[in-house]
Each structure stands twice: as C-alpha cells, then as structure tokens.
Steps between C-alpha positions, in 0.01 A plus 500: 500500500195332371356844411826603304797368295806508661675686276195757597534441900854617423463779315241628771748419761796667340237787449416452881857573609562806306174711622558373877860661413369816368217572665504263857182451720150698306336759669255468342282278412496355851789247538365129564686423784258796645211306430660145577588656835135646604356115358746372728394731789127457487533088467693579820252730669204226406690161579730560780338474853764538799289215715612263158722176630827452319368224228172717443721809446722301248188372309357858460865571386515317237197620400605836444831387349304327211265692473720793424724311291122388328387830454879670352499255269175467317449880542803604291362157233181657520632888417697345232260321350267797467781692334590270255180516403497850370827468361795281536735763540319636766512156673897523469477843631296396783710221574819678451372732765402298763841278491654836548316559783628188702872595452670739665816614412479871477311487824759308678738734398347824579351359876959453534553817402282654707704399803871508274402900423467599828791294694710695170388824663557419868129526568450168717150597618334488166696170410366334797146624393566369146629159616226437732254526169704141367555337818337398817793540740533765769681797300436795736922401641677349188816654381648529117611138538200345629247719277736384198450129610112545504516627175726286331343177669147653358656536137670183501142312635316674288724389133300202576168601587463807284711413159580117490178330637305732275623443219563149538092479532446711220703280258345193578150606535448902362351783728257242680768309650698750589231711639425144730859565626493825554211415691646223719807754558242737648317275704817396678627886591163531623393224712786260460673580881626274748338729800201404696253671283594338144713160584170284458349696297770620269632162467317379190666846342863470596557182408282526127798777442755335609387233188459764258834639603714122497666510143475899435710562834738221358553658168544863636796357715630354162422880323636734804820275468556532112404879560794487778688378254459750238522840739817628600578527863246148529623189599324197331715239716404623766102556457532177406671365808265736714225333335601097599619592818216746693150476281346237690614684815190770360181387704379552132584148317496785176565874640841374627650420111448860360653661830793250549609569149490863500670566863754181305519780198559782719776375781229582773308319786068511453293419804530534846322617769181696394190675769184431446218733721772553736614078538827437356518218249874305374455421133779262310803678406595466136785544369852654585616830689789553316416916504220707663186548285467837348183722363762409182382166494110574478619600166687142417192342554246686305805471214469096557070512493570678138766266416271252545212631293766553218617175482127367486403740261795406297415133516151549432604679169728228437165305530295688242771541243525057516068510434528753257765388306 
C-alpha cells in the first residue's frame, strides 16, 4: 500500500483475478510457492534436531515461521522495487504477476475436476489417485460419496485460503503482503501438524495462520452465503444456519465457516470419519443429510468458489469506478 495508490493496488488486483482465471498456476517461470516450499524445507533440514525438548523445538519454530514470513515479504518489496526502477509499468506488471500467483482459483478448480471427470466416467481408480493429490486421508477404499466429500471439503477450505485470504492481503498491502500470506499458508500445510513430528515444532506455524485466516474465513462465510443466495438450487437460509450452528464444531476455529456454509448451501452433511496411515480419525460433522452427496455436487461447489470470485471482482470494480470518478 505504501508503494502504490489504492486506486493502483486495485487495478492490479482486479488485473490479478482475471489472469489467475485465464491462465491458473505458471509453469513457468517457477511458481513461488516452489521456492517458499524448498526455503521452508532446508530451514527445516538445518534447525530441527529430533533430541530438541518441546520449548526448544517451539523456539526454533518460530524461527522459521518469521523468518519465512521475513524473507516472502521483503523479497517480493525488493523485486518490485528493482522493477519500478526500469519502468513503472513494469513494476505494475511485476506486481500484477506475483498477486496472481498467490490466488488460486483456476487451480482449485481444475485439482476438483480432476476427481469430478473421472467419478463422471465410472473410473473410481483414477479418482482415488486424483483425490489423494488434494488431501491427506486414506483414499485407496473411498467410494463416489466419500471421494465427493474430500473434494468438496478441499474446495470449500480452500475459498478461504486460496481466493479470500489472498486477496484480502493484497488489498491492504500489494504483492508483498500477500506473498507474506501465501507464505504463512504454506508453512502451515507443511509443518503445521498435530502428530508427533510437527506439534512442537509446527506450532509457531499453525497458529500464525490461523491469525492471518480470522476475518478472511469470516467474510467468505458472509460471500458463500450471498453466492447461495444468488444460485438456483442453493439455499442461503440454510448455509447460513449451517454456519451458526456447526463451524466451531471444525477443530479449525476458521476451516469450519467455509465448509459449514457450503454443505448448509448444498442440503448435505461434511466431515466424518476420515483414515489417516491406516488410523481412523472422527472429524465434526457439518451440516445436514437431507440427500446423499453426489459426484453432482463437486460441481456446486466449484460453481460457489467462482461465485465468490465474481462477487469480489464485482465489488472491487464497484471500488475503482468510486476512485475514478
């Protein structure tokens, strides 16, 4: 924000949107995440010592969780910075770019329909395969129902982590901050576990997202329920009621909001029992049974994550038409 107006941090961001639309995750030139996960890896290799007690663990934990945030941020500053100084539409370019690059709507969408295309054709083997890409659940033994709960829990989560929070960062701060997020995100889907190896360790991680998540996870309940509201066969009243009544059940005090509203939206029941390495796990269920989940309703939900970018990226233009005029 301090680097740009914010009728320019808009623009960018409305610019942002459309080639993550269009063109989803780069191939080339090497995503960030990429490099934010090998930082993260080698900080790991270097700090973490098995023989570590519990409050030693969590201090070198913390360490790596700001030092990654550290690094993410001034990086993308720094990268700026040096473009703007050849040109200052190359800075926008840059920055445009790299705000892209930590939302991930066209990703989201084609990791769903690589398990909805093959449950179409019957072809459960290769929809297990494609589900156990998103998830970390047992998927070797899931049925249509339960491989359509995986992915429509992972779409629903992921409204938050990979459109919302993103965005919300790159509004208030430009690429920089939301690169930081993006960052924090990553950190916690890579070290941020409650098993023996990470719960110390990881702990700094976890809960730094679960910050960064608080108020985007709040408005993304508010957005999946005026998208409910707006789609046929959708039931606003009762996303909302989903929504008040099971969230907090979510061990998650933010994943629980995005997938109480959409099984509310959809008439179905999220959660349940899930395997992990073989040891069977009960997670909160959310919302009602009133009919069995269909590969039908993978579709719904990647609907309600493009719902929800619509409706931001027609409030955002509302936004830029008030500066500019």
């Amino acid at each position: 924000m301090w680097m740009y107006s914010w009728q320019e941090i808009v623009s960018m961001t409305i610019a942002a949107i459309v080639i993550d639309w269009i063109l989803g995750d780069p191939k080339w030139p090497t995503h960030p995440v990429i490099h934010i996960g090998r930082w993260i890896r080698g900080i790991e290799k270097m700090l973490r010592k098995d023989t570590d007690s519990p409050g030693w663990l969590r201090a070198k934990g913390i360490l790596l969780t700001v030092s990654t945030i550290g690094i993410s941020f001034f990086s993308v500053m720094v990268l700026i910075m040096a473009a703007r100084s050849v040109h200052e539409w190359l800075g926008y370019a840059v920055s445009t770019w790299l705000i892209s690059t930590t939302i991930a709507i066209k990703g989201l969408k084609d990791a769903a329909y690589l398990v909805y295309n093959p449950l179409r054709k019957g072809e459960l083997a290769d929809a297990r395969k494609y589900t156990g890409y998103i998830v970390g659940r047992d998927t070797d033994e899931l049925g249509e129902e339960e491989l359509t709960r995986a992915v429509v829990e992972t779409v629903a989560e992921n409204i938050v982590d990979a459109v919302i929070s993103p965005l919300f960062y790159a509004l208030l701060g430009g690429a920089p901050l939301a690169m930081l997020y993006r960052a924090s995100n990553t950190l916690d889907s890579m070290v941020g576990y409650r098993n023996d190896r990470y719960r110390h360790f990881g702990w700094a991680s976890a809960r730094w997202d679960d910050v960064m998540n608080w108020i985007p996870a709040r408005l993304t309940g508010l957005l999946l329920i005026l998208v409910a509201l707006l789609q046929p066969r959708l039931s606003a009243k009762r996303s909302a009621a989903a929504v008040r009544r099971f969230a907090h059940l979510h061990p998650s005090p933010n994943s629980g909001i995005p997938e109480s509203a959409v099984a509310g939206a959809l008439g179905i029941e999220l959660g349940g029992l899930n395997v992990y390495g073989g040891a069977a796990s009960e997670r909160a269920r959310l919302g009602w049974p009133l009919r069995p989940r269909t590969q039908q309703d993978i579709v719904y939900a990647v609907r309600m994550l493009y719902g929800v970018s619509f409706v931001v990226m027609g409030g955002l233009l509302c936004i830029l038409l008030v500066l500019l005029f």
